[in-house]
C-alpha positions as CSV (number, residue, x, y, z in Angstrom):
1,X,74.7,49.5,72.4
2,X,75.6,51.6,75.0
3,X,78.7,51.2,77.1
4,X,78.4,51.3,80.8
5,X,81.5,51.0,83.2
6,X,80.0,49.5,86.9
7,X,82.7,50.7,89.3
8,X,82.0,49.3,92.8
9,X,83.8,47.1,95.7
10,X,80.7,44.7,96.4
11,X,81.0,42.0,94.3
12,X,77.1,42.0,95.2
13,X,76.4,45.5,94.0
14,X,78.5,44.7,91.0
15,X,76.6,40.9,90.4
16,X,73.2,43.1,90.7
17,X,73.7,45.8,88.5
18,X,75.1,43.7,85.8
19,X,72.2,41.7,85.7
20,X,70.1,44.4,85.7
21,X,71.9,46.5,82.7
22,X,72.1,42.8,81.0
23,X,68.2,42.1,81.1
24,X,67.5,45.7,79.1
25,X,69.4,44.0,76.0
26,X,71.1,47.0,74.9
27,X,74.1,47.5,77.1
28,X,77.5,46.2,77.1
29,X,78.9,46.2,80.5
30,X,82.1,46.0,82.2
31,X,83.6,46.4,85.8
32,X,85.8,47.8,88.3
33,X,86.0,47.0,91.8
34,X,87.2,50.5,92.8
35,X,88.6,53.8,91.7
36,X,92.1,52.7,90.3
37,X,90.3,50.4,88.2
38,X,87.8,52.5,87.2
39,X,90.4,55.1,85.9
40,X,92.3,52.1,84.1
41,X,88.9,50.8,82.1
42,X,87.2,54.4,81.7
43,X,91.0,54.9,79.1
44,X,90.7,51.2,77.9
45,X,87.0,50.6,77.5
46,X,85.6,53.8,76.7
47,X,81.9,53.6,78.5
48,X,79.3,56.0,77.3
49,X,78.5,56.1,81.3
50,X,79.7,54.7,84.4
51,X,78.0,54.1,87.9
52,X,80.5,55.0,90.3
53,X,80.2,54.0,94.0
54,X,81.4,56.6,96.4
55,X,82.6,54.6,99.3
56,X,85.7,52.2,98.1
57,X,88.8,50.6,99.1
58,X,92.4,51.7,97.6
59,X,90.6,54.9,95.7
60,X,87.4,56.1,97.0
61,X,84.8,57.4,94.5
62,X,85.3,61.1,94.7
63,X,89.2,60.7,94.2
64,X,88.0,58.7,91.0
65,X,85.8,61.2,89.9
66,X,88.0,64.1,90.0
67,X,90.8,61.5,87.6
68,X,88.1,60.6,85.0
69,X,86.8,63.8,84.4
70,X,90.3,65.0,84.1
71,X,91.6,62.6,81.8
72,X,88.8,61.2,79.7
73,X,85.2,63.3,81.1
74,X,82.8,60.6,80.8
75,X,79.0,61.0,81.9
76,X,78.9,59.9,85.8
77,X,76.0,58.3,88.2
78,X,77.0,58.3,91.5
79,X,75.6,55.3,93.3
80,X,75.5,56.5,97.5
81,X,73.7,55.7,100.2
82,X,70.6,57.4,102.0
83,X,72.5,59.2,104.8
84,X,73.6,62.6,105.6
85,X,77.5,61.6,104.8
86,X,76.3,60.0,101.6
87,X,74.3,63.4,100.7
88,X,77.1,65.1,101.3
89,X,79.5,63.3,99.3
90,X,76.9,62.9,96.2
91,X,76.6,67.1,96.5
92,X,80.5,66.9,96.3
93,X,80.7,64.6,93.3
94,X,78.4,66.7,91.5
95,X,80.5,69.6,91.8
96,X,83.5,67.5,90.4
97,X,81.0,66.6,87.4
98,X,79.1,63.8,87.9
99,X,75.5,64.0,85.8
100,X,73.4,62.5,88.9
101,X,73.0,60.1,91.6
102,X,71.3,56.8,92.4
103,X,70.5,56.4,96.4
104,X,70.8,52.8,97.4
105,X,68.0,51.9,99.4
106,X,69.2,49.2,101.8
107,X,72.6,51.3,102.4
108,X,76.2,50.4,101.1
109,X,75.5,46.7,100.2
110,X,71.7,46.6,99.2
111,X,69.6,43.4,99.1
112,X,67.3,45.5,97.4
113,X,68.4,46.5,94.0
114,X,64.6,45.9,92.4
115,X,63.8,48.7,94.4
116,X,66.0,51.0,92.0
117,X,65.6,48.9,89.1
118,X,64.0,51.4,86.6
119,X,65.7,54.6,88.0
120,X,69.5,53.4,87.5
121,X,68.5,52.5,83.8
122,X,66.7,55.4,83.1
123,X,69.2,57.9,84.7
124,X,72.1,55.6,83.0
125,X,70.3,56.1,79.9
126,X,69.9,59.9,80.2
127,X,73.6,60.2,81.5
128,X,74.9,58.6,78.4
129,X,73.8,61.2,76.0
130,X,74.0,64.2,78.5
131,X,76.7,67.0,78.7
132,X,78.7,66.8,81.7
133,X,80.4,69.5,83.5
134,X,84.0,70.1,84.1
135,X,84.7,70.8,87.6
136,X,84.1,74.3,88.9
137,X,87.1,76.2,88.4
138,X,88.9,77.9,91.8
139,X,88.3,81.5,90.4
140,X,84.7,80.8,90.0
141,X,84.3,79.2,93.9
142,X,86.2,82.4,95.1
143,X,84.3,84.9,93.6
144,X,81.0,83.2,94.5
145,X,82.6,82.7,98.6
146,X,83.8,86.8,97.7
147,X,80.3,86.9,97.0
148,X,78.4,85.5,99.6
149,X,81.1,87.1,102.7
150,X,80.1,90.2,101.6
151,X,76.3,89.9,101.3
152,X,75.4,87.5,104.6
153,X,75.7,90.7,106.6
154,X,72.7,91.7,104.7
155,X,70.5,88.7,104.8
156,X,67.2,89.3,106.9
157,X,66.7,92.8,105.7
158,X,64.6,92.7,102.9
159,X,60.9,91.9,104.4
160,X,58.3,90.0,103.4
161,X,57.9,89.4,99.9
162,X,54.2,89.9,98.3
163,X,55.4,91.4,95.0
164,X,56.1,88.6,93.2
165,X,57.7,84.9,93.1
166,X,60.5,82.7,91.7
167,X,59.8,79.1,91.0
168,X,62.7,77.4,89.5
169,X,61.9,73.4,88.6
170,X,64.8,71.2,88.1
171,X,66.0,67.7,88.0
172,X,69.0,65.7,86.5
173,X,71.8,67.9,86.9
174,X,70.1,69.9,89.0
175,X,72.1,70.2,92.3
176,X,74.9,71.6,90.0
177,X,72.9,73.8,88.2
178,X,71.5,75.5,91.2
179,X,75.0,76.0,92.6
180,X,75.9,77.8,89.2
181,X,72.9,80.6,89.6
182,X,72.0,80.7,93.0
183,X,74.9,82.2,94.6
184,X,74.7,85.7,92.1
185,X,71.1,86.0,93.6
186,X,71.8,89.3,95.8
187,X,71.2,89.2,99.9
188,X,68.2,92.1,98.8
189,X,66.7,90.0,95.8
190,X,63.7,91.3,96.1
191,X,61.3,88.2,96.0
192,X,61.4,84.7,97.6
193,X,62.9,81.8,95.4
194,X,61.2,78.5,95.1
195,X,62.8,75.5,94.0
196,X,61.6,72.2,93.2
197,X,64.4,70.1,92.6
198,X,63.8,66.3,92.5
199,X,65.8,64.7,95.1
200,X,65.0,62.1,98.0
201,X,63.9,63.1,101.3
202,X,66.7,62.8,103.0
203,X,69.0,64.7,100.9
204,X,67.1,68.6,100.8
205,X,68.0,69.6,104.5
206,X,71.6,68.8,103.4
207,X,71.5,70.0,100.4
208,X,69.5,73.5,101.3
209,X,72.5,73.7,104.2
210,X,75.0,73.2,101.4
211,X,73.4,76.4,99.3
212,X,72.9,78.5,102.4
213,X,76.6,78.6,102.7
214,X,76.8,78.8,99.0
215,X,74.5,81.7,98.8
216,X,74.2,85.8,99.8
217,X,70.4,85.0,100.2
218,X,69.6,82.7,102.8
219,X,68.1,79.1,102.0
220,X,66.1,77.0,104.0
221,X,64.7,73.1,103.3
222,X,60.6,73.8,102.9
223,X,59.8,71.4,105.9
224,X,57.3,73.4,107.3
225,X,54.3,75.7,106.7
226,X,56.5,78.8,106.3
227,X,55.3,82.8,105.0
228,X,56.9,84.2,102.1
229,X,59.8,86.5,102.6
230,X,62.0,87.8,100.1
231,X,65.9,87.4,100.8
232,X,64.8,83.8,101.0
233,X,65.0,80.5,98.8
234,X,62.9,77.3,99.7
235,X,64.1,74.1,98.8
236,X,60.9,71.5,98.3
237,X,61.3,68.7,100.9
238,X,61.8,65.7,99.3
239,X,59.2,62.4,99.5
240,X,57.0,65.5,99.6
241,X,55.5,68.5,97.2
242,X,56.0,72.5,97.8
243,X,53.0,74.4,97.3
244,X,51.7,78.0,97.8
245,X,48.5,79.0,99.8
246,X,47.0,82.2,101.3
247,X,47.2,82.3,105.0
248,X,45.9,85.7,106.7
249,X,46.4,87.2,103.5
250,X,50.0,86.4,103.0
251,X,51.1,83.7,100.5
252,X,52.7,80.9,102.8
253,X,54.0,77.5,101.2
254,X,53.1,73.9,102.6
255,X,54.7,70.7,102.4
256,X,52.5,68.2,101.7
257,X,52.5,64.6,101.0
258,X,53.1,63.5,97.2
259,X,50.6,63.7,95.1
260,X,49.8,60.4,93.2
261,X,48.8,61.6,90.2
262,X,52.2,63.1,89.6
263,X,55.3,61.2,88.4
264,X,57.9,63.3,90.2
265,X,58.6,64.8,93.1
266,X,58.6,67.2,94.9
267,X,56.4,68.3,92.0
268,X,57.1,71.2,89.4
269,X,53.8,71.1,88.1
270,X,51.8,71.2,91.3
271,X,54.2,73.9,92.6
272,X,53.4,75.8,89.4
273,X,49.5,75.1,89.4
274,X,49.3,76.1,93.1
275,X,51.5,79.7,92.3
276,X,48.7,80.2,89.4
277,X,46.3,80.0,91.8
278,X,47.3,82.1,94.8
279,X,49.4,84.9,93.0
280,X,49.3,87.3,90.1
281,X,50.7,85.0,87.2
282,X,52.2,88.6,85.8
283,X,54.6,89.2,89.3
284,X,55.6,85.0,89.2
285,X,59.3,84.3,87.1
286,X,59.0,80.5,86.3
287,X,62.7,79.1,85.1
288,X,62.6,75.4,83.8
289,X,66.2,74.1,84.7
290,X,67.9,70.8,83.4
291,X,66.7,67.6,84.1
292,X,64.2,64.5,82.2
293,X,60.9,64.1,81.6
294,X,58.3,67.0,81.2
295,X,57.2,68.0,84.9
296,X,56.0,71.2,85.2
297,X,56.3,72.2,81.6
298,X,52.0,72.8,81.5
299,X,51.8,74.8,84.7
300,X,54.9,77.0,83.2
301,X,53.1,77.3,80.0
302,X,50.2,78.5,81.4
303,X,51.9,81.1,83.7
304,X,53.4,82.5,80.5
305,X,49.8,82.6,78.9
306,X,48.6,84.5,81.9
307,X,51.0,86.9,81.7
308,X,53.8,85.7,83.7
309,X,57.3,85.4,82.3
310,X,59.3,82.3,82.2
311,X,63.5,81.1,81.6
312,X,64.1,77.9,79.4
313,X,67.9,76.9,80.1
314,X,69.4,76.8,76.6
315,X,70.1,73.0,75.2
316,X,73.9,74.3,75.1
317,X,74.6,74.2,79.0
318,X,72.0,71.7,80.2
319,X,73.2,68.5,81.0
320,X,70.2,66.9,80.2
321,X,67.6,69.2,77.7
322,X,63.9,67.1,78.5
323,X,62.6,69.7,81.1
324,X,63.7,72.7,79.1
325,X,62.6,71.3,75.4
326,X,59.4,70.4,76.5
327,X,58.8,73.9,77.9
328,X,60.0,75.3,74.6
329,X,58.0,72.7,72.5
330,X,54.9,73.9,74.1
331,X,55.2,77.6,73.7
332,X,56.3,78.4,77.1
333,X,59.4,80.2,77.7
334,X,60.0,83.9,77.5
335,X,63.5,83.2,76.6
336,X,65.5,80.2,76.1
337,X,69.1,81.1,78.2
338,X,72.3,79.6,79.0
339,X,72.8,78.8,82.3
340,X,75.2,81.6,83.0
341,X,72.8,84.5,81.5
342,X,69.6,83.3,83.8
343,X,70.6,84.8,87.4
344,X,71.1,88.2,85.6
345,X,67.7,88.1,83.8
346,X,65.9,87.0,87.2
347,X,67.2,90.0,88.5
348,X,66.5,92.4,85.6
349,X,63.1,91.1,85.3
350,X,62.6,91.3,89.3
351,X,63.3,95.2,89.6
């Protein structure tokens, strides 16, 4: 059985979700109807995972967080709403260590939970066996903010970028992740960075914002048919997919909407088969981040086959290893790294 804590100050969210985690068979459940509570049952009842609301009376979600994972770290899904503020605040608790996020579809109190149904079991599910990560430690945020106030001066410089590409593909545990290797990308990196990180549509332009601060290279939200310059990372729109064309002989990427025949967006694998196509698989760097299921891990392989070189986050530092493992399963990576290792041998590879 697997022990989930529901911590959240609708008794209609809490009635839903229960019902839902009941009907799978295999979860014992309890509840909290805010953050004191949750703090109280996380030392008594000792969930494998908890769904944590943000917004709540007394002690609000983040103020929860920050407790749990300092007194008894526990695997977190944040459950927030579909707005900027919620964006922001899910971007926040994933910094203090929550494993991922849930966005309600009908807003705070959602009539529409069926919506959701499968994600918040599966991403429960993943949660409770993944590695979560303590909060970023002060040293680390000043050297990355010592970091990016010395490099913004140079953003801009570096031209257009037609030697080669960064894709980076990345899901559960993503937002995190990113935050842990973009920032040590230099303003004159060399090549332009393209991520595909799974993540709704209304969460990329705050979440591309959120890195551009973060980050000596500057980062835009893919919303647009945009050329390739290096000094640059694209974020993938989400409730769309990122992929690369030629246009007047310079590669250019498009958002474009998602592609049926693949399970997750925006889409590793299309991104990946799209690169193949337009580029010289030996000047592409494919890095296969955290996160479930197996998307992209065929286009990746093949980039390696062609020549290409490709990153595998190690099992030890990913927070949850499907992405990764299925890459390595298939032959694909170059080298299998922990997440602290792979800006470093971007850069070295990118000279």
């Amino acid at each position: 059985m697997i022990k989930v804590l529901i911590v959240d100050d609708s008794a209609l969210m809490r009635r839903q979700l229960t019902s839902l985690f009941e009907a799978e068979g295999d979860f014992e459940i309890r509840i909290a109807r805010n953050g004191r509570e949750a703090v109280e049952e996380n030392a008594a009842f000792e969930p494998d995972v908890v769904t944590l609301d943000i917004n709540m009376p007394e002690m609000d979600g983040l103020t929860a967080l920050s407790l749990l994972m300092a007194e008894r770290p526990v695997p977190v899904v944040m459950v927030s709403s579909l707005t900027e503020k919620g964006a922001l605040a899910t971007f926040e608790a994933l910094a203090l260590g929550a494993v991922d996020y849930v966005a309600k579809p009908g807003g705070t109190i959602s009539l529409s939970i069926d919506q959701i149904r499968r994600e918040v079991v599966s991403k429960a599910r993943a949660a409770a066996s993944a590695r979560p990560k303590t909060a970023r430690s002060l040293s680390s945020r000043i050297r990355a903010e010592r970091t990016q106030q010395s490099a913004h001066s140079e953003r801009g410089r570096a031209g257009i970028g037609s030697d080669g590409l960064v894709l980076i593909g990345v899901s559960t545990g993503g937002p995190r992740t990113l935050e842990d290797i973009l920032p040590l990308l230099p303003a004159d990196f060399p090549w332009p960075v393209l991520v595909a990180q799974h993540m709704p549509s209304s969460f990329t332009l705050p979440f591309s914002n959120r890195m551009n601060d973060l980050c000596p290279m500057q980062v835009v939200e893919a919303a647009r048919p945009m050329t390739l310059e290096a000094g640059t990372i694209y974020i993938g729109k989400g409730g769309a997919d990122m992929v690369v064309v030629q246009r007047n002989g310079k590669p250019t990427i498009l958002a474009k909407p998602e592609a049926a025949e693949f399970l997750w967006h925006p889409s590793v694998e299309l991104l990946g088969r799209s690169a193949l196509e337009h580029c010289d698989p030996a000047r592409i760097i494919a890095v296969m981040l955290t996160g479930m299921g197996y998307d992209g891990a065929e286009a990746f392989t093949e980039i390696r086959k062609r020549g290409g070189r490709t990153i595998a986050e190690a099992e030890e530092t990913a927070v949850v290893f499907g992405m990764p493992a299925e890459l390595i399963a298939r032959g694909g990576a170059s080298v299998v790294l922990p997440c602290e290792k792979i800006a470093n041998q971007i850069i070295t590879w990118a000279r």
